[in-house]
C-alpha positions in Angstrom: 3.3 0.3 21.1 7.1 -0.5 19.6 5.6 -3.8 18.4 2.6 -2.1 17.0 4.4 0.0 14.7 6.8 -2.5 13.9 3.6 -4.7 12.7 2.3 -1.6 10.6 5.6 -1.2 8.7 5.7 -5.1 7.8 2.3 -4.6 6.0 4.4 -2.0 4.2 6.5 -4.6 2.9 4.4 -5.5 0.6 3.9 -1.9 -1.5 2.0 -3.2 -4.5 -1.0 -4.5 -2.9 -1.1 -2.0 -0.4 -0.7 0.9 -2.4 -0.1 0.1 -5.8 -2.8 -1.8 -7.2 -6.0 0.0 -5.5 -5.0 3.3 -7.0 -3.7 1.9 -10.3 -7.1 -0.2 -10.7 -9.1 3.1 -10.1 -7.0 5.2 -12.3 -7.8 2.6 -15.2 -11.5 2.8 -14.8 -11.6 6.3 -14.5 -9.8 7.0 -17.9 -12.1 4.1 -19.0 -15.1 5.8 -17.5 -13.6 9.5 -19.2 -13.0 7.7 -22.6 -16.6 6.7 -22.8 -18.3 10.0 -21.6 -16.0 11.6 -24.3 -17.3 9.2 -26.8 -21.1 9.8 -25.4 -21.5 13.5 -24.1 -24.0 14.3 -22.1 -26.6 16.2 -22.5 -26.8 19.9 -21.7 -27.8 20.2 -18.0 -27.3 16.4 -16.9 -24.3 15.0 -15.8 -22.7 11.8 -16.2 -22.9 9.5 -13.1 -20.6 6.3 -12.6 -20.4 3.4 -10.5 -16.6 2.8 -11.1 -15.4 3.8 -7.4 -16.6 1.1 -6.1 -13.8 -0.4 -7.6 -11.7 0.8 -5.1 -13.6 -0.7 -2.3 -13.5 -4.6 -4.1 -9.8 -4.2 -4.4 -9.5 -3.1 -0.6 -11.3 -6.4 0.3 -9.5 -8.4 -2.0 -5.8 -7.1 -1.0 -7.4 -7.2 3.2 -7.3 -11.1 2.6 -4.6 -11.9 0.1 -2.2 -9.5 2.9 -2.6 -11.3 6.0 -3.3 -15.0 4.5 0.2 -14.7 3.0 2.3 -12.7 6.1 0.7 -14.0 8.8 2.9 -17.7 9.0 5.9 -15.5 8.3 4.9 -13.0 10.6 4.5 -15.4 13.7 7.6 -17.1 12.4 9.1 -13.8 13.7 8.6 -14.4 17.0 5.0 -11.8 17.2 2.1 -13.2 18.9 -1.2 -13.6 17.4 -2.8 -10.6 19.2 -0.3 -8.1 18.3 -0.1 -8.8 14.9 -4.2 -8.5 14.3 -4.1 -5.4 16.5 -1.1 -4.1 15.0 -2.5 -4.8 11.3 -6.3 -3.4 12.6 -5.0 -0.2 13.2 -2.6 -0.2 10.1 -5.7 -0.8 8.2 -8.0 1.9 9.7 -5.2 4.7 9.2 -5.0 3.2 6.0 -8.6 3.5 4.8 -8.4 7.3 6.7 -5.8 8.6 4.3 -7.1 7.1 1.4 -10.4 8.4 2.6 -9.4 11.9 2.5 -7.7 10.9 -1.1 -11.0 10.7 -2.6 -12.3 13.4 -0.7 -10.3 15.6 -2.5 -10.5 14.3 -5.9 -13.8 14.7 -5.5 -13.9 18.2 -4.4 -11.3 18.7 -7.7 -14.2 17.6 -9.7 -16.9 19.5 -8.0 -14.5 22.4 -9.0 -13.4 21.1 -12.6 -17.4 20.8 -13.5 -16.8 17.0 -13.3 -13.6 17.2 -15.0 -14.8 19.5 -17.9 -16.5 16.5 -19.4 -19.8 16.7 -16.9 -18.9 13.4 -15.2 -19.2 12.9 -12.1 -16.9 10.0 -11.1 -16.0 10.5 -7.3 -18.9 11.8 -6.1 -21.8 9.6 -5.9 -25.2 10.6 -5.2 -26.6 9.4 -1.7 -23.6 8.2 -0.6 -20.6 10.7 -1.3 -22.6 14.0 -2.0 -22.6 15.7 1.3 -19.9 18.6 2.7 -16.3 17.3 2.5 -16.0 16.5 5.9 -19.1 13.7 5.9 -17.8 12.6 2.3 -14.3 11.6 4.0 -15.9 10.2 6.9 -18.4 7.9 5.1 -15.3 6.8 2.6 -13.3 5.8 5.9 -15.5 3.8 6.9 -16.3 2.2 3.8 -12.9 1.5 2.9 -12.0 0.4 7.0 -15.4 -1.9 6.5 -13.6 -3.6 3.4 -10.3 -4.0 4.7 -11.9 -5.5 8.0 -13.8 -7.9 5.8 -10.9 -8.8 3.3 -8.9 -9.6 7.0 -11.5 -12.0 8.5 -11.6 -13.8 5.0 -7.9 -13.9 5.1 -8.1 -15.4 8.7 -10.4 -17.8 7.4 -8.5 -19.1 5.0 -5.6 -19.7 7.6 -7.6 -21.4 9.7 -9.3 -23.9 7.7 -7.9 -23.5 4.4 -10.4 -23.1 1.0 -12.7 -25.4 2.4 -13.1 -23.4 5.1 -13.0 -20.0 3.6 -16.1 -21.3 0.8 -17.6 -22.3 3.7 -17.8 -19.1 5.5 -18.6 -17.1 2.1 -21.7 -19.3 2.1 -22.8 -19.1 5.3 -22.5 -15.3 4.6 -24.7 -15.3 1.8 -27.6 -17.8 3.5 -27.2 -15.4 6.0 -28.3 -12.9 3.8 -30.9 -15.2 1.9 -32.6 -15.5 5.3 -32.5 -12.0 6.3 -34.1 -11.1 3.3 -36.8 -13.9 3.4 -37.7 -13.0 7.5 -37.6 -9.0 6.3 -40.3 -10.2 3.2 -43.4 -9.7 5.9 -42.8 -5.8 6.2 -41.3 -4.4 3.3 -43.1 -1.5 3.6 -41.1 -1.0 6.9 -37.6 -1.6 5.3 -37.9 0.7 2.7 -39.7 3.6 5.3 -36.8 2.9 7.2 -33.7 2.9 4.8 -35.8 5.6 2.8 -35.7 8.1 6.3 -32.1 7.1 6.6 -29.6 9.9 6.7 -26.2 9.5 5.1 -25.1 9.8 8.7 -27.2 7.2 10.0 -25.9 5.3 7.4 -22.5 5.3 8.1 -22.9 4.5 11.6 -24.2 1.8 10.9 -21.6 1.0 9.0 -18.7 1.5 11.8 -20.6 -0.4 14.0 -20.9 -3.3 11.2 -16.8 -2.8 11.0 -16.3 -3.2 14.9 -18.4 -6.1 14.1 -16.0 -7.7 11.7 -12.6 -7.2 13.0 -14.2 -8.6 16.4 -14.5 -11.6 14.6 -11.7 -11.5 12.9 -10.0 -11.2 16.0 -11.8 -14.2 17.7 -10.9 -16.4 15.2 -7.1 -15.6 15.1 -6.6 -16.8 18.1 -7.4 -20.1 17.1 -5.2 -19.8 13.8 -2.2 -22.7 13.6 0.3 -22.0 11.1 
């Protein structure tokens, strides 16, 4: 457990990607996203609805990969094996995305109270998605956020493993992937959309966590492999 916690603080090291730039990226597009409501009020009895949290979420994936491609020969340099440091950077990364889960939990529940910041805009709560009780709205952000994070590591990984040729490789296997899932779901569309239509926001995020579990088993099958 010593070696754990020892792993979590090293991702620490690092302050800016961890912390600093996720939060400073979404601060920017929300006084972005405030400057042009301002500029464009909205009409009496509507509310202004953004897509710019999901800023948040590309920035999480982003710093998942840049974090452990760069530590991770410095980190086995150290003398940790491969297993503890994935574990140890796993659970980092799920704490992580449950604080800053809760984070935008309450920001949003200050702009339920604010009437969307005084300006009618509704920035942290999305509809679907984040516009449930507080307690689902913090559980569907950790997940979203672990999901990320989980993703951004595999990439990272990746990239350690077989460097960019590798790592383009895996994007695009990703996204034929998804061509063919697409093209073999074509024959029953009707079905698809019943079923994501019937889909609870807490169906939803299960699948979601189970999609994460997914990912960091991965992730974790191909560090063992990783030479540095």
């Amino acid at each position: 457990m010593s070696t754990l916690l020892s792993v979590a603080r090293y991702q620490l090291t690092d302050r800016y990607v961890v912390v600093v730039s996720p939060w400073l990226i979404l601060t920017l597009n929300f006084l972005i996203t405030a400057a042009i409501v301002v500029g464009n009020p909205t009409r009496p009895g509507h509310v202004a609805y953004t897509g710019a949290l999901a800023s948040i979420y590309v920035v999480l994936i982003v710093n998942g990969a840049l974090g452990i491609a760069r530590q991770l020969p410095f980190a086995l340099t150290l003398g940790l094996s491969r297993r503890s440091y994935y574990i140890g950077t796993a659970l980092f990364a799920v704490a992580l995305a449950a604080v800053y889960g809760l984070a935008l939990t309450v920001l949003q529940l200050v702009e339920r109270a604010t009437g969307g910041w005084g300006l009618r805009m509704e920035f942290f709560r999305v509809p679907y998605l984040l516009a449930g009780p507080w307690y689902l709205t913090w559980l569907t952000s950790f997940v979203g956020l672990a999901l990320m994070l989980a993703w951004g590591m595999w990439f990272g990984i990746v990239y350690r493993r077989w460097n960019l040729a590798g790592l383009l490789s895996f994007i695009a296997a990703q996204a034929l992937a998804a061509v063919l899932l697409i093209i073999g779901m074509a024959h029953d569309w009707h079905g698809v959309g019943r079923f994501f239509t019937t889909l609870t926001i807490g169906g939803l995020t299960g699948l979601l966590a189970a999609l994460a579990v997914v990912l960091l088993a991965g992730g974790y099958t191909t560090m063992r492999h990783v030479t540095v």
